[in-house]
ZADOGU-152519 format. One record per residue: x negated, y negated, z negated of N, C-alpha, C, CB in turn; residue number from 0; chain; residue in three letters. Coordinates in steps of 0.001 Angstrom, whole numbers, plus 500000, padded with zeros to 6 digits. Glycine has a CB too. Example, Ala and Ser with C-alpha at 12.3 -4.5 7.8 and 13.67 -1.06 7.14 Angstrom:
<nc1 486810	nc2 505690	nc3 492200	cac1 487700	cac2 504500	cac3 492200	cc1 486800	cc2 503300	cc3 492200	cbc1 488692	cbc2 504473	cbc3 490954	seq 0	mol A	type Ala>
<nc1 487150	nc2 502250	nc3 492920	cac1 486330	cac2 501060	cac3 492860	cc1 487100	cc2 499970	cc3 492130	cbc1 485916	cbc2 500598	cbc3 494275	seq 1	mol A	type Ser>
***
This chain:
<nc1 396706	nc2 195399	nc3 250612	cac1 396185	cac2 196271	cac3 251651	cc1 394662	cc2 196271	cc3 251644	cbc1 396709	cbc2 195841	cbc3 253020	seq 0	mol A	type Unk>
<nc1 394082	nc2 195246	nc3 251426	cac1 392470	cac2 195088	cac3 251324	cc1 391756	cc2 196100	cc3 250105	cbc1 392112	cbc2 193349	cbc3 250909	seq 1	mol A	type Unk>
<nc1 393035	nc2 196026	nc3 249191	cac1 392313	cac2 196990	cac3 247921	cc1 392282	cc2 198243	cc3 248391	cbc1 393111	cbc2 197082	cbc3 246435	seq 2	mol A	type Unk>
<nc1 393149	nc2 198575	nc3 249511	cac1 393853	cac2 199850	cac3 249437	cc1 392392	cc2 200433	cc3 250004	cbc1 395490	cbc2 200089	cbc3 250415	seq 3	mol A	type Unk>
<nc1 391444	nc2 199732	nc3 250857	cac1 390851	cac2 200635	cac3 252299	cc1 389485	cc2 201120	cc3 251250	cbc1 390294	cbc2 199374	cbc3 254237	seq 4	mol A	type Unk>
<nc1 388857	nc2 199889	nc3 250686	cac1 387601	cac2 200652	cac3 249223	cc1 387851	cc2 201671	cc3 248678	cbc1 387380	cbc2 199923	cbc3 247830	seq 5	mol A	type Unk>
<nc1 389467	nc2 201243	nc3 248222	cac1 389874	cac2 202705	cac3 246945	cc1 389618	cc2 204007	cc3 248219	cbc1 392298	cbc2 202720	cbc3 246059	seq 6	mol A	type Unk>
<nc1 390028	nc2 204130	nc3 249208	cac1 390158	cac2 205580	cac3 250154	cc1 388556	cc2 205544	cc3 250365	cbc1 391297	cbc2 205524	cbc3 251928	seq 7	mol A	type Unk>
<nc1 387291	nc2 204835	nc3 250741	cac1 386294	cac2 204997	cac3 250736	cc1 385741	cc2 205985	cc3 249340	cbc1 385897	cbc2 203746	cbc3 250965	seq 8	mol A	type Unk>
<nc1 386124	nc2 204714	nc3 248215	cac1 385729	cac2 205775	cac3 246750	cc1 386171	cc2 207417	cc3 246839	cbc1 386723	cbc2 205132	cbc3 245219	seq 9	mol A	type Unk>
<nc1 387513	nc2 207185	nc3 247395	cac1 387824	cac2 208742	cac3 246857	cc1 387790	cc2 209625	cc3 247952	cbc1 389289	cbc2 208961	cbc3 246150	seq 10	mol A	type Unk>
<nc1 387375	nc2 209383	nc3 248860	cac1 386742	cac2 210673	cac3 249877	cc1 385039	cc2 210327	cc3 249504	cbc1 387227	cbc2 210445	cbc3 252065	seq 11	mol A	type Unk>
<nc1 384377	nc2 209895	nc3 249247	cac1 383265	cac2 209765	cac3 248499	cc1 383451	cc2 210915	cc3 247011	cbc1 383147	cbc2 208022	cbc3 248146	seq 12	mol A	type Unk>
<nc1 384449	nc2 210798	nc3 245932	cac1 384671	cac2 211128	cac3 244763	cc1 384957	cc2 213123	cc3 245529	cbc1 386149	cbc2 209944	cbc3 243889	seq 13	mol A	type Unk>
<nc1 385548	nc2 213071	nc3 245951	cac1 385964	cac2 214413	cac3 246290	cc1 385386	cc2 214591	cc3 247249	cbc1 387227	cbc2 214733	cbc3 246459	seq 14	mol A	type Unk>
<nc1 384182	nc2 214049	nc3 247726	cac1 383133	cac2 215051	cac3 248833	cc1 383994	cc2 214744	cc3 249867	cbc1 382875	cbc2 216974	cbc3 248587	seq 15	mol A	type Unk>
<nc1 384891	nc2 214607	nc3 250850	cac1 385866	cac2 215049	cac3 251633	cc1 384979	cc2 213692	cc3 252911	cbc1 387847	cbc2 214904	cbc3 250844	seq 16	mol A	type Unk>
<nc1 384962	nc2 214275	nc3 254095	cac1 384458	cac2 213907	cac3 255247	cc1 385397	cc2 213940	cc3 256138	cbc1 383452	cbc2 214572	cbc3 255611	seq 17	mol A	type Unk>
<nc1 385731	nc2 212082	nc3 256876	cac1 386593	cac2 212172	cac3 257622	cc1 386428	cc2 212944	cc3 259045	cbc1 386911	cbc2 211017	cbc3 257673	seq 18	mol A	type Unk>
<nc1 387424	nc2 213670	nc3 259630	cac1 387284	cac2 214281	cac3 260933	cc1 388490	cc2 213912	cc3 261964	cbc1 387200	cbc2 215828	cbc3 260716	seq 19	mol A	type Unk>
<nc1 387266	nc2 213467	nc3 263208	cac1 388104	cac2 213629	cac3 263998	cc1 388765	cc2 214011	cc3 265053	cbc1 388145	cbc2 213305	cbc3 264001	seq 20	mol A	type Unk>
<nc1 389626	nc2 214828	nc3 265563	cac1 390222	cac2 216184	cac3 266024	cc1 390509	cc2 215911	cc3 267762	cbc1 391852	cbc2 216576	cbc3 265023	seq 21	mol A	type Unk>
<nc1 389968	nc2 216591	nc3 267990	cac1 389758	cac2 216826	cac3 269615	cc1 391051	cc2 218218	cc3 269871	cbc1 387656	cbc2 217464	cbc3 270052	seq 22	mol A	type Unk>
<nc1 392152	nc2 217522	nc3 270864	cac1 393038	cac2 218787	cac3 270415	cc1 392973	cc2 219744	cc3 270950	cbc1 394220	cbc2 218729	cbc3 270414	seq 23	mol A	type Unk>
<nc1 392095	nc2 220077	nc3 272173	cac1 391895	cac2 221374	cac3 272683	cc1 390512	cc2 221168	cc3 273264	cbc1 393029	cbc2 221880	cbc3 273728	seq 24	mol A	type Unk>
<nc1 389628	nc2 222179	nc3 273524	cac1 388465	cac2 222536	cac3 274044	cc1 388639	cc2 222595	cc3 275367	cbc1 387968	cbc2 223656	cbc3 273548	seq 25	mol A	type Unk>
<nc1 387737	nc2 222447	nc3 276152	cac1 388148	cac2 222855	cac3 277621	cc1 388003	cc2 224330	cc3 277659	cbc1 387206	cbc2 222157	cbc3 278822	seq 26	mol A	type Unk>
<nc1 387734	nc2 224924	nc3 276748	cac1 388068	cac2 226760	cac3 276842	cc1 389276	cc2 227140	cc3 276845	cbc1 387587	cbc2 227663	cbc3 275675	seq 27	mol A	type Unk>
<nc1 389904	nc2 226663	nc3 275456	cac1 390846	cac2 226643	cac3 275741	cc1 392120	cc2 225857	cc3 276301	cbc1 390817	cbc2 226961	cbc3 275184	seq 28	mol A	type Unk>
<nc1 391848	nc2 224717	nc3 276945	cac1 392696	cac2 224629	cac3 278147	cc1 392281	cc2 225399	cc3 279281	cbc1 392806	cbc2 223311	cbc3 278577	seq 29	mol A	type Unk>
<nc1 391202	nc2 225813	nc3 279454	cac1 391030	cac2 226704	cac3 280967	cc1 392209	cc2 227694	cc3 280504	cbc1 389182	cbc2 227668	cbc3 281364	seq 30	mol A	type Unk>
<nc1 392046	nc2 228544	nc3 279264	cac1 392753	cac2 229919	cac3 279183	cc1 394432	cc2 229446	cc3 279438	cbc1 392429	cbc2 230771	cbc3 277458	seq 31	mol A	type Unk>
<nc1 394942	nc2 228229	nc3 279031	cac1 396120	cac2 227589	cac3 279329	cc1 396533	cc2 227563	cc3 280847	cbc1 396003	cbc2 226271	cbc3 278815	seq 32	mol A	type Unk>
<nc1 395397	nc2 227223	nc3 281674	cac1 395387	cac2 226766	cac3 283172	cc1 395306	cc2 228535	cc3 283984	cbc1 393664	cbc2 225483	cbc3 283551	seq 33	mol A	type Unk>
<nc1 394806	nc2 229367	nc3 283014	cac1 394946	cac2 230592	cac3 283399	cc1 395770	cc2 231025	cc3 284017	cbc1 394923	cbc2 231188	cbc3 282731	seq 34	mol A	type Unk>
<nc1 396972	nc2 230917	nc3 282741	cac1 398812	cac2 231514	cac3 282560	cc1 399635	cc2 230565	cc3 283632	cbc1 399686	cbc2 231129	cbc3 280574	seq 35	mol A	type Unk>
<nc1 398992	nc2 228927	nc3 283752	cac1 399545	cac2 228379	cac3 284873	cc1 399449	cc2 229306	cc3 286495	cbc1 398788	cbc2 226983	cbc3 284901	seq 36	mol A	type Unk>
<nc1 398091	nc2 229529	nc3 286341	cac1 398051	cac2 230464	cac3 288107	cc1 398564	cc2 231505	cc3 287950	cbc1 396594	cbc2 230958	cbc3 288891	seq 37	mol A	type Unk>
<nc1 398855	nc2 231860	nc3 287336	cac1 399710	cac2 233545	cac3 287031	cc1 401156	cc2 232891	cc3 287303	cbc1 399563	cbc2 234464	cbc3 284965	seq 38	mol A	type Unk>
<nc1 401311	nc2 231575	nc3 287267	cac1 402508	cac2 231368	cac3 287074	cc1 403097	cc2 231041	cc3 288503	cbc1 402661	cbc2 230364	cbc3 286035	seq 39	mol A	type Unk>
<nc1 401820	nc2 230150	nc3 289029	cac1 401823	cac2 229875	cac3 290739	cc1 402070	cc2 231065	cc3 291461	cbc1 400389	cbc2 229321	cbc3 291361	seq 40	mol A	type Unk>
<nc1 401040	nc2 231941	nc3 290804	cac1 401190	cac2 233237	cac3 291969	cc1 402359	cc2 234098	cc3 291775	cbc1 399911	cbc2 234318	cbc3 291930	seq 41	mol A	type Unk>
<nc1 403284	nc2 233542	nc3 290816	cac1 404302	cac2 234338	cac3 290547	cc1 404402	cc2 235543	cc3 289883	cbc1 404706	cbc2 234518	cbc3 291420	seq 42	mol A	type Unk>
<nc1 403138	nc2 236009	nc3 289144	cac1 403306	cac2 237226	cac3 287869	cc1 404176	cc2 237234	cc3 287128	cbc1 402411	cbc2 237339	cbc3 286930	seq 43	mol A	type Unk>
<nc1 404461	nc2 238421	nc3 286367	cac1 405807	cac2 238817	cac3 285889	cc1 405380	cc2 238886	cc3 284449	cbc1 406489	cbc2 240253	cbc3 286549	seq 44	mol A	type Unk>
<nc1 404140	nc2 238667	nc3 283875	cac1 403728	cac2 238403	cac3 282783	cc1 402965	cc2 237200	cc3 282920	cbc1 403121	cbc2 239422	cbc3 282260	seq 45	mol A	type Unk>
<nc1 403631	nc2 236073	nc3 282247	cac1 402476	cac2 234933	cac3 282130	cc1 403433	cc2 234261	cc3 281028	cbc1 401990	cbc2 233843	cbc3 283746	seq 46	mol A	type Unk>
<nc1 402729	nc2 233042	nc3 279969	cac1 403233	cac2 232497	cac3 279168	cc1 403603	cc2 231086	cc3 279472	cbc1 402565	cbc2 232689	cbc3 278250	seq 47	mol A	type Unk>
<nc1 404719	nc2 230754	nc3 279787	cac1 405107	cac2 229937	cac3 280315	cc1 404585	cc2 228553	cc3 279163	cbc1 406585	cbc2 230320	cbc3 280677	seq 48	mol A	type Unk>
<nc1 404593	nc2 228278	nc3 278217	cac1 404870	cac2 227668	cac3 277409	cc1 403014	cc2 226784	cc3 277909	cbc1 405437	cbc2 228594	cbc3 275877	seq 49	mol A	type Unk>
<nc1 402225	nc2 228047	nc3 277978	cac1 400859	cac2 227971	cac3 278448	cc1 400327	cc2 227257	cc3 279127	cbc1 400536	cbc2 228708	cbc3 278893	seq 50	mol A	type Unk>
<nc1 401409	nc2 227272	nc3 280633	cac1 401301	cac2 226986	cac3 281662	cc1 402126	cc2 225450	cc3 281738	cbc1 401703	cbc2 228153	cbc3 282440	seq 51	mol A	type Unk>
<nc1 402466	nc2 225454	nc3 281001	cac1 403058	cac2 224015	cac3 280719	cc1 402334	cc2 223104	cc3 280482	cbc1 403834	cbc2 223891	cbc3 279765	seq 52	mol A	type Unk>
<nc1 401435	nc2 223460	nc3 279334	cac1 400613	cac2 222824	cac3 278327	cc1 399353	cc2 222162	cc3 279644	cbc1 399950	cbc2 224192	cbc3 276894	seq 53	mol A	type Unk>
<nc1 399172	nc2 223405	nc3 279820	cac1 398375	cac2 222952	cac3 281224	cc1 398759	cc2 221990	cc3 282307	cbc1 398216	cbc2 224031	cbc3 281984	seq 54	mol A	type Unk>
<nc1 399739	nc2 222198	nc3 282782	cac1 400078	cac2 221227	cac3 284021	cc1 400519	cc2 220036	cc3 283110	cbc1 401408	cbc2 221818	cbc3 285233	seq 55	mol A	type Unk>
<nc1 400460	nc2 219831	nc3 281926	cac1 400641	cac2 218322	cac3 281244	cc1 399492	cc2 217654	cc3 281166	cbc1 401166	cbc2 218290	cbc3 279817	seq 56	mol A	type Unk>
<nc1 398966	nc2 218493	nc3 280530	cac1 397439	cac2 217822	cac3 280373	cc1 396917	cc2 217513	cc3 281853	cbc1 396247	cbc2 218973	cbc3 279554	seq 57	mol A	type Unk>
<nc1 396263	nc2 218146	nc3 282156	cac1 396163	cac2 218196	cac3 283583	cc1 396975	cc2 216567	cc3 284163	cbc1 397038	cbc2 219815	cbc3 284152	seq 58	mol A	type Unk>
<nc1 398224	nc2 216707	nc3 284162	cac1 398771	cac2 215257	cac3 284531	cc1 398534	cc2 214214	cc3 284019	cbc1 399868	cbc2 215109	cbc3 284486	seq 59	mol A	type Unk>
<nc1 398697	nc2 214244	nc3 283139	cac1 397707	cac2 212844	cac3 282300	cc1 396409	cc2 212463	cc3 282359	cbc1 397613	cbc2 212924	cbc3 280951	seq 60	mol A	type Unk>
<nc1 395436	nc2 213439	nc3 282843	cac1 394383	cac2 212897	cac3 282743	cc1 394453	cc2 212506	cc3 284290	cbc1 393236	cbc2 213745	cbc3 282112	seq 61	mol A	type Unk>
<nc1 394923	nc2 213009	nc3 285513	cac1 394746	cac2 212184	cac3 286824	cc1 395947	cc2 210855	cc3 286589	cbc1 395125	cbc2 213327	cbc3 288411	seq 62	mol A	type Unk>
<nc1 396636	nc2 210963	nc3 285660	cac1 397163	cac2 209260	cac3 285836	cc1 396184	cc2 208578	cc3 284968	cbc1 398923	cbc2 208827	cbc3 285225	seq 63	mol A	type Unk>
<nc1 395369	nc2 208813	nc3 283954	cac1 394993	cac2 207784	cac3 283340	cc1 393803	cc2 207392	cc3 284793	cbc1 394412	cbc2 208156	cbc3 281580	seq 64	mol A	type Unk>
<nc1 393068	nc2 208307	nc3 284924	cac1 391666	cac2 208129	cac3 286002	cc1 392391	cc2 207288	cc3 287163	cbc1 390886	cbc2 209886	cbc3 286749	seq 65	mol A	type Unk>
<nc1 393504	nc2 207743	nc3 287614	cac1 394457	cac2 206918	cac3 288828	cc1 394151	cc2 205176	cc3 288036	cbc1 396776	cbc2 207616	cbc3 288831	seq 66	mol A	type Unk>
<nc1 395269	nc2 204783	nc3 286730	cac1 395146	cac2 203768	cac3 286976	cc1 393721	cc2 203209	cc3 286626	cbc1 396134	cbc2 203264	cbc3 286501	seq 67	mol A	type Unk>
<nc1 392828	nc2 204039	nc3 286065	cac1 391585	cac2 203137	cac3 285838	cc1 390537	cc2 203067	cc3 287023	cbc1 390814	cbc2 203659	cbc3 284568	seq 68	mol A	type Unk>
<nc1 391077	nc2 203367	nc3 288296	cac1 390670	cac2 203485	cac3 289191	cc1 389681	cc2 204189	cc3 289424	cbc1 390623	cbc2 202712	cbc3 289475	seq 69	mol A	type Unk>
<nc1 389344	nc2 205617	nc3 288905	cac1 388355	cac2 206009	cac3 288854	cc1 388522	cc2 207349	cc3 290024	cbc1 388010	cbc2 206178	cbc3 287382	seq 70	mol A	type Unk>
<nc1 389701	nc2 207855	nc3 290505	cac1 390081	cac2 208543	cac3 291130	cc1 391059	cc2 208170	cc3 292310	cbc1 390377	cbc2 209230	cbc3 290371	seq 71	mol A	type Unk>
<nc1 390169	nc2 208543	nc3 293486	cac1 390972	cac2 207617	cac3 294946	cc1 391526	cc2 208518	cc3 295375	cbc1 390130	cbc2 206875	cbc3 296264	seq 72	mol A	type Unk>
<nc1 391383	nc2 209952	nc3 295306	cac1 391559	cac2 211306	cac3 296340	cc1 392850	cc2 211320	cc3 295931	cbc1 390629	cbc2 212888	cbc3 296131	seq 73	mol A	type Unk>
<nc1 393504	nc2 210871	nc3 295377	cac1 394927	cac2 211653	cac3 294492	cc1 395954	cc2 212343	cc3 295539	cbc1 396014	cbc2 210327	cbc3 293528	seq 74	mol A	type Unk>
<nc1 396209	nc2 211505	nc3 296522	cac1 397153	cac2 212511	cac3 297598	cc1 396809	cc2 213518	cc3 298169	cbc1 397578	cbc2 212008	cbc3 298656	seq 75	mol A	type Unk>
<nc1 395390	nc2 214371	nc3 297765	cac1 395057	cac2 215724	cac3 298043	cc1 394820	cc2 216226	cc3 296725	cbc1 393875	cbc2 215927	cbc3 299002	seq 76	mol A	type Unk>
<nc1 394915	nc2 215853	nc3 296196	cac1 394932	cac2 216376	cac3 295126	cc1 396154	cc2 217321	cc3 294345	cbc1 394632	cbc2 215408	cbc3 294578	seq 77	mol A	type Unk>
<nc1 395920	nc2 218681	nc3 293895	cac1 397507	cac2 219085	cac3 293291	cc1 397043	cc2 220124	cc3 292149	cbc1 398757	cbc2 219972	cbc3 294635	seq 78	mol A	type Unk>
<nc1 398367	nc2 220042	nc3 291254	cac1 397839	cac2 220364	cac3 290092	cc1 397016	cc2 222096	cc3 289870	cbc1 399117	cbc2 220100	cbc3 289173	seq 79	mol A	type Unk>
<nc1 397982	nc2 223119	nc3 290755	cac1 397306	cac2 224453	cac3 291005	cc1 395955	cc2 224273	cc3 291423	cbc1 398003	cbc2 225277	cbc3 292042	seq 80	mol A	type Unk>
<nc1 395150	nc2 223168	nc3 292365	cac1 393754	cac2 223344	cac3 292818	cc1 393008	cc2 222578	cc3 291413	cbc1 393422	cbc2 222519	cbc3 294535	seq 81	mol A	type Unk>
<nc1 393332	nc2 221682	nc3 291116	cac1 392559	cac2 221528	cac3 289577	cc1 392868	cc2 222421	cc3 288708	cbc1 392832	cbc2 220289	cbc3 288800	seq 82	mol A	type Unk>
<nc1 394050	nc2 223222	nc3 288106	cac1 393732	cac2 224158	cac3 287138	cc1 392608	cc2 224969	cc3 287892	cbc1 395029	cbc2 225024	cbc3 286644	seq 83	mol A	type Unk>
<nc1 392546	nc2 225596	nc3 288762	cac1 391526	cac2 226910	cac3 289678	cc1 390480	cc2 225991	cc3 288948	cbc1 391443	cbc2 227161	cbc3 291941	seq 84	mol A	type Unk>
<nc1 389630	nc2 224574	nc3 288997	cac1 388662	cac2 223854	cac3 289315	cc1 388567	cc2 224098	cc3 287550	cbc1 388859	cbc2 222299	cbc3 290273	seq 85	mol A	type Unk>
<nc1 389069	nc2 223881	nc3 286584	cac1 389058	cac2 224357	cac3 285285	cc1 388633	cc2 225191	cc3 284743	cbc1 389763	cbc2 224493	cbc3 284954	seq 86	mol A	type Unk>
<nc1 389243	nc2 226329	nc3 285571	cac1 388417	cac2 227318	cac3 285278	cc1 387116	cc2 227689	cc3 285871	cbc1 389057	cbc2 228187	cbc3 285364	seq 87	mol A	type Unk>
<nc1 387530	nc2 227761	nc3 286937	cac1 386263	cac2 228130	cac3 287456	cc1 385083	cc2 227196	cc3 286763	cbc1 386315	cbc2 227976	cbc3 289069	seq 88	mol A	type Unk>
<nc1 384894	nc2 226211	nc3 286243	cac1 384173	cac2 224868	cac3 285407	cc1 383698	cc2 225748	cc3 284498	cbc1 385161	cbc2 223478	cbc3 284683	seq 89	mol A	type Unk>
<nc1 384577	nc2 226496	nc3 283893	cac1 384155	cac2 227078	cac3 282481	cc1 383503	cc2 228508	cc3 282759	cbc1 385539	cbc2 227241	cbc3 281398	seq 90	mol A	type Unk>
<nc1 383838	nc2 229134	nc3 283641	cac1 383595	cac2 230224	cac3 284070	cc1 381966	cc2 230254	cc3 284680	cbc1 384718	cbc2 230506	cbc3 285014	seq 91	mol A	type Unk>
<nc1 381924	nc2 229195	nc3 285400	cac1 380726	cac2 228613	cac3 285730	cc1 379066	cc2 228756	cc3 284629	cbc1 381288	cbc2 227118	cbc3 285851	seq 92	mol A	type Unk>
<nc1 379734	nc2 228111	nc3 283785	cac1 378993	cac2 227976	cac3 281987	cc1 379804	cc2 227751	cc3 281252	cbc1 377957	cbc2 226853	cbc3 281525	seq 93	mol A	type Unk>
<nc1 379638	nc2 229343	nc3 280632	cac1 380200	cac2 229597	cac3 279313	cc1 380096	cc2 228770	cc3 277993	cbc1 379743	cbc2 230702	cbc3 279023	seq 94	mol A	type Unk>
<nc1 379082	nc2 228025	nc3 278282	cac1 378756	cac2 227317	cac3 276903	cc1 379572	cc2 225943	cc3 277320	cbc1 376853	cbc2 227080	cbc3 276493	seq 95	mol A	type Unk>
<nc1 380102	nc2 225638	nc3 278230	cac1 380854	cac2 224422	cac3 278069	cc1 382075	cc2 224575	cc3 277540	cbc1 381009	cbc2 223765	cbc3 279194	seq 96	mol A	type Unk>
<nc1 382316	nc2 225627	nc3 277653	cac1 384041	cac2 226196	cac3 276697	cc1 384423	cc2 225571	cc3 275300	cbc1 384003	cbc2 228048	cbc3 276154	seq 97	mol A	type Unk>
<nc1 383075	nc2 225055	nc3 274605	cac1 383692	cac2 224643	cac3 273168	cc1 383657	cc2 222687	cc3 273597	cbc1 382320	cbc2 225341	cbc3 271410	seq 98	mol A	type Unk>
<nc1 383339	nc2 222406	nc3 274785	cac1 383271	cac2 220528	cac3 275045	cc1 384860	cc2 220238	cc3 274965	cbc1 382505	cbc2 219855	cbc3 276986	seq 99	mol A	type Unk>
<nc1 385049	nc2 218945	nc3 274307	cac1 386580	cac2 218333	cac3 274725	cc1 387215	cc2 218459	cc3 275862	cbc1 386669	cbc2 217058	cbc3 274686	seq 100	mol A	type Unk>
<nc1 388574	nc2 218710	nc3 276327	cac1 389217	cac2 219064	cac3 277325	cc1 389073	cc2 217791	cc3 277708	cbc1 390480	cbc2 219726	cbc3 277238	seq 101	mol A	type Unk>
<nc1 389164	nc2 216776	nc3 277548	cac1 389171	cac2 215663	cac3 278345	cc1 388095	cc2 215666	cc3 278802	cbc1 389459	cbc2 214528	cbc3 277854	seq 102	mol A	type Unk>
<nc1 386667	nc2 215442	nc3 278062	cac1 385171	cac2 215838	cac3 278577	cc1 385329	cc2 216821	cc3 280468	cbc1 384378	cbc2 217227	cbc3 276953	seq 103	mol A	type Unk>
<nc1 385872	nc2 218062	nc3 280172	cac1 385690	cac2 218779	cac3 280832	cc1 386725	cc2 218445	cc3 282186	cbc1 385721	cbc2 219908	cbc3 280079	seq 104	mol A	type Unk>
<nc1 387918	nc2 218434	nc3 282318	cac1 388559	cac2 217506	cac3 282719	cc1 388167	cc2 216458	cc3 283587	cbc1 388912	cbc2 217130	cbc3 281873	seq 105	mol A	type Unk>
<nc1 387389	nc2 215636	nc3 283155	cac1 387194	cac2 214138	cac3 283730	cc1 386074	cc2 214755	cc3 284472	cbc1 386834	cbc2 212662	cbc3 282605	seq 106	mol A	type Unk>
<nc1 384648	nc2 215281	nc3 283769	cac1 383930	cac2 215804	cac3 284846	cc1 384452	cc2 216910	cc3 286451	cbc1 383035	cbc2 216502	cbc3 283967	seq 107	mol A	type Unk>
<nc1 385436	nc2 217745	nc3 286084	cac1 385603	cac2 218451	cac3 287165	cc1 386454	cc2 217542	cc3 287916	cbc1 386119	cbc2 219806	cbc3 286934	seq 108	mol A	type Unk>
<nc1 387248	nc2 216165	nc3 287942	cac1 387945	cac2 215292	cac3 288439	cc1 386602	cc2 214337	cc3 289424	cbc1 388841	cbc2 214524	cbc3 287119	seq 109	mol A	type Unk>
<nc1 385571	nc2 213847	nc3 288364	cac1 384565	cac2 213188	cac3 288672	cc1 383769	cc2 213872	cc3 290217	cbc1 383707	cbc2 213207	cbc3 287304	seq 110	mol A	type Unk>
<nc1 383439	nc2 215505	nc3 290119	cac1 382997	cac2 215827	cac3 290977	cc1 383616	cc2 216158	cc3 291740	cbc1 382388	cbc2 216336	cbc3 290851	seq 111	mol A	type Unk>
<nc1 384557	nc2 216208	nc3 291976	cac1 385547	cac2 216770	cac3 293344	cc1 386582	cc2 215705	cc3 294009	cbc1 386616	cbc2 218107	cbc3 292808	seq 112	mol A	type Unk>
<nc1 386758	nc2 214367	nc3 293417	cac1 387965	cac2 213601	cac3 293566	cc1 387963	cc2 212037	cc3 293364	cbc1 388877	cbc2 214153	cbc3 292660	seq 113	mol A	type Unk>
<nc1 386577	nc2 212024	nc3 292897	cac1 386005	cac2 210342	cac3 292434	cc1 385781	cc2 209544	cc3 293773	cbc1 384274	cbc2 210325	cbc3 291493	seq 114	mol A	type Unk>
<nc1 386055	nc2 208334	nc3 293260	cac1 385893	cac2 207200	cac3 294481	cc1 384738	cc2 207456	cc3 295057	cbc1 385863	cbc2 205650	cbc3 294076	seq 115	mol A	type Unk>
<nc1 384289	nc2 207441	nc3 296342	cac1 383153	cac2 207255	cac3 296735	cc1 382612	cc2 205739	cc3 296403	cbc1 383182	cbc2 207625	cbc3 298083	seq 116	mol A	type Unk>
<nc1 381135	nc2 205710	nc3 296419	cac1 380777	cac2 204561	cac3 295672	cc1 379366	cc2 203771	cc3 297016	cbc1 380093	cbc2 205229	cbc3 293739	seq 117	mol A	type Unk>
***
């Protein structure tokens, strides 16, 4: 195993090749996800459910991780339709934050609306 980790250095060295590593959605596009969720709240007859899924998952995971790391006290006012709105509106806000990590974007709109007082 020790030989193995040099040889993969040499040969992404040998073939140019630069490791990357992958941020799986932008907060652009999870806002546009959190979109199809309020279309979904408000009950439209066109929205992509699959969308709106994606959204209220993400979305859930990041207030349990902040829950247990104690970084978020508000949680029993908290619900998932008023943070998607807070998503977007985040991005909508400044456009240029649309290409930051969804978690990035995420944790800040959690941070300002829902963080422990200190």
């Amino acid at each position: 195993m020790t030989q193995i980790i040099p040889s993969l250095g040499l040969i992404l060295l040998l073939f140019n090749v630069t490791p990357v590593f992958a941020t799986f959605y932008t907060v652009g596009t999870l806002a546009e996800y959190c979109k199809e969720h309020l279309k979904f709240v408000a009950l439209e007859t066109s929205h992509n459910r699959l969308s709106a899924g994606i959204c209220q998952g993400y979305l859930a995971s990041k207030i349990e991780v902040m829950t247990l790391t104690q970084q978020l006290c508000q949680r029993e006012s908290l619900n998932l339709d008023r943070l998607a709105a807070d998503v977007v509106a985040y991005v909508d806000e400044d456009p240029q934050r649309a290409s930051a990590s969804a978690t990035r974007g995420v944790i800040e709109v959690l941070q300002a609306k829902h963080a422990c007082a200190e």
